[in-house]
C-alpha positions as a Markdown table, in Angstrom:
| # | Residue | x | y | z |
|---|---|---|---|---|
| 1 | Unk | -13.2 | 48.4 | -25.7 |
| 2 | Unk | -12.7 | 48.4 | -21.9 |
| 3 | Unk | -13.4 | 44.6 | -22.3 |
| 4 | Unk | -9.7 | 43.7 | -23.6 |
| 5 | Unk | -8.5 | 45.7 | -20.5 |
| 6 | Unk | -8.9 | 42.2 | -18.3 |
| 7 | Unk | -8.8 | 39.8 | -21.3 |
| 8 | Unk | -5.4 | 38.1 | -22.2 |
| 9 | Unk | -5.2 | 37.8 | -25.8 |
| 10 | Unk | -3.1 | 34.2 | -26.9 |
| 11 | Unk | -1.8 | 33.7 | -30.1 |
| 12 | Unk | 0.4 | 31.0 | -31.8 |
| 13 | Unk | 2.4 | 31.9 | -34.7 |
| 14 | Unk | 4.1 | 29.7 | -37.3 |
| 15 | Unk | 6.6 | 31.8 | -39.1 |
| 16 | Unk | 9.3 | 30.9 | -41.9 |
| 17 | Unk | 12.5 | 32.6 | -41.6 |
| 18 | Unk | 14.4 | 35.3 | -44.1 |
| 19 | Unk | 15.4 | 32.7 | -46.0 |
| 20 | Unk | 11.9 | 31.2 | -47.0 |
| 21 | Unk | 13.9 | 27.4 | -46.0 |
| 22 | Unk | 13.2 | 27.2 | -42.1 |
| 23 | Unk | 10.5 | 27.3 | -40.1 |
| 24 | Unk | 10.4 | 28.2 | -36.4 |
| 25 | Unk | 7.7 | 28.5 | -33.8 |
| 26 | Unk | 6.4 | 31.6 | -31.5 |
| 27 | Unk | 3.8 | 32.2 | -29.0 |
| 28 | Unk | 2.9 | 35.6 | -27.8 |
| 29 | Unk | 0.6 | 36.1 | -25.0 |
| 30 | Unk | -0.2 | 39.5 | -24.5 |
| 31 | Unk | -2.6 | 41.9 | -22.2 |
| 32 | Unk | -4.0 | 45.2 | -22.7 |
| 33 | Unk | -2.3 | 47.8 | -20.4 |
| 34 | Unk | -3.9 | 51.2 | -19.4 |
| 35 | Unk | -4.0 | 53.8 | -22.3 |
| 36 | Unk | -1.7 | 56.5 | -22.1 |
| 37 | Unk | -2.6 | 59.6 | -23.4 |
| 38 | Unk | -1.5 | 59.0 | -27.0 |
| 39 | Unk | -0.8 | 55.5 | -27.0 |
| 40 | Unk | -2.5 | 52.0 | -26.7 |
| 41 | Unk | 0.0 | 49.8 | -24.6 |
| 42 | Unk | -0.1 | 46.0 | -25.0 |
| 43 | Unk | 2.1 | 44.3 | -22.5 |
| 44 | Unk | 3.2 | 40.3 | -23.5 |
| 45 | Unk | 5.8 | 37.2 | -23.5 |
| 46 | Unk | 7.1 | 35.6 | -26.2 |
| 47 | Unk | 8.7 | 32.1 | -26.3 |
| 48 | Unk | 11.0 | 30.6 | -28.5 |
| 49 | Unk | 9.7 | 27.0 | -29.2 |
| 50 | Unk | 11.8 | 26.3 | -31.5 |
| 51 | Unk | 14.9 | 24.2 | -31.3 |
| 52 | Unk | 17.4 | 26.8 | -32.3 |
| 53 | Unk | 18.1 | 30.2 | -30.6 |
| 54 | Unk | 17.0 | 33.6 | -32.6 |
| 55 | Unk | 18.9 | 37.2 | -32.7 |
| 56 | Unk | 17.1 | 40.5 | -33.5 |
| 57 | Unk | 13.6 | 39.9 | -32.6 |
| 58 | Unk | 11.5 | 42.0 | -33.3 |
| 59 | Unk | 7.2 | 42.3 | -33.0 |
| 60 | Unk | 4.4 | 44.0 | -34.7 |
| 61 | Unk | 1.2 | 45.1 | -33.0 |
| 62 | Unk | -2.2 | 45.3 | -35.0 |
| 63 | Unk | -5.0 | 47.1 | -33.7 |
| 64 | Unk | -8.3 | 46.4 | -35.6 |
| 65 | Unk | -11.9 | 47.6 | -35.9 |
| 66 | Unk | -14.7 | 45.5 | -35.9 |
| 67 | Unk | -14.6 | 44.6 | -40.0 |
| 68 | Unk | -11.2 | 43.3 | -38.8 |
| 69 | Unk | -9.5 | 46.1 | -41.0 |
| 70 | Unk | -5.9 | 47.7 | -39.1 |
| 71 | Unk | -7.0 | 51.3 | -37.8 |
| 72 | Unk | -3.3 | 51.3 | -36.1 |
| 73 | Unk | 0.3 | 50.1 | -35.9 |
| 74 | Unk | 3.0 | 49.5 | -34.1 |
| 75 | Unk | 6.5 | 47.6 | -33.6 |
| 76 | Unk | 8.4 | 47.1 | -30.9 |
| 77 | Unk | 12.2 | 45.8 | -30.4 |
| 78 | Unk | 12.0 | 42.3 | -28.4 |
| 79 | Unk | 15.6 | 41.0 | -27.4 |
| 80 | Unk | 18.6 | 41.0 | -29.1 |
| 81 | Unk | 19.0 | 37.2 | -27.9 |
| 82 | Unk | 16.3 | 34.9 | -27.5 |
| 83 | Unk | 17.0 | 31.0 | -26.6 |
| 84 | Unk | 15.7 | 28.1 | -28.0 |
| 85 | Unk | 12.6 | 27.1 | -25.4 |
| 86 | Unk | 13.0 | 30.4 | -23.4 |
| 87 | Unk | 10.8 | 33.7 | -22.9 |
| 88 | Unk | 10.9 | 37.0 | -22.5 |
| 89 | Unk | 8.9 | 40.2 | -21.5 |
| 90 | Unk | 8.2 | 43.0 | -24.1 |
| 91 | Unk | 5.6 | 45.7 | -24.3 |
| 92 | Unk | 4.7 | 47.6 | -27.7 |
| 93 | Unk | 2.6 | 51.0 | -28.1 |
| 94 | Unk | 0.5 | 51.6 | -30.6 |
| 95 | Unk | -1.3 | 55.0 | -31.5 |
| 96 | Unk | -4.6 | 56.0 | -29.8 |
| 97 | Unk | -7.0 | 55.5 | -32.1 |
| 98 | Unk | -10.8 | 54.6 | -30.5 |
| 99 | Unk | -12.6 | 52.3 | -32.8 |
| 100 | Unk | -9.9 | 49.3 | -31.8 |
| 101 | Unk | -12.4 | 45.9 | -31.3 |
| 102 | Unk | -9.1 | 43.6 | -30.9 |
| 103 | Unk | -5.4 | 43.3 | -32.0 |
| 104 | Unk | -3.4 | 40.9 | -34.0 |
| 105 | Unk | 0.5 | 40.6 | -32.8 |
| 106 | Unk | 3.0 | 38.9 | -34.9 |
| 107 | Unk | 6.8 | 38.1 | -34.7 |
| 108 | Unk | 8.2 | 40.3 | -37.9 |
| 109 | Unk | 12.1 | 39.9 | -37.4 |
| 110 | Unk | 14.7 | 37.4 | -36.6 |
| 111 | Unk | 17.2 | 35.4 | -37.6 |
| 112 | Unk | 18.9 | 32.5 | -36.6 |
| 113 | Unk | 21.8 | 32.2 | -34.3 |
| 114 | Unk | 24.6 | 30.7 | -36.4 |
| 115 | Unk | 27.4 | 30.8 | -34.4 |
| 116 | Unk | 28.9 | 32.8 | -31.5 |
| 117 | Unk | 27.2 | 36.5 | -31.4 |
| 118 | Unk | 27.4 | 38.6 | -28.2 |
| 119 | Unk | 24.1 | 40.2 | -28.5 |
């Protein structure tokens, strides 16, 4: 467990929007923060590779034991504005459970920018 303390976790996620019709493209990096006492803290950046600015983003955090199966949960708000090649900062707590082996993160919300929006 105190191995994914130094380790920085990558992933790349290909995600279709609300709509089933469009697709647009994440990466989350992310690294394991110091426990608090009733939370797991994962600290990461997310990028927007995509060609089209996103509203409303918003992540899910996976912790899972060694068989891979989700022992805990949990989401956090990203930005209300996120540009087309840019990234930002966001951090996400999950409940302290202790058989975590890794942890799967995922973009869960968004939607496209369609026009003018203040965020």
């Amino acid at each position: 467990m105190r191995r994914l303390t130094a380790t920085v976790l990558t992933a790349t996620l290909v995600l279709l929007s609300g709509s089933g019709t469009a697709q647009e493209q994440f990466r989350i990096s992310f690294q394991r923060q110091p426990d608090e006492p009733t939370s797991l803290v994962l600290a990461g950046a997310l990028t927007n590779q995509g060609a089209r600015d996103v509203v409303d983003v918003w992540v899910t955090a996976e912790a899972l034991d060694a068989g891979g199966r989700v022992v805990g949960r949990g989401v956090a708000f990203v930005s209300p504005l996120l540009r087309s090649r840019a990234e930002t900062k966001f951090t996400v707590k999950l409940p302290r459970v202790e058989q975590v082996h890794s942890f799967r993160l995922s973009v869960s919300s968004f939607r496209y920018m369609t026009g003018p929006e203040s965020p």
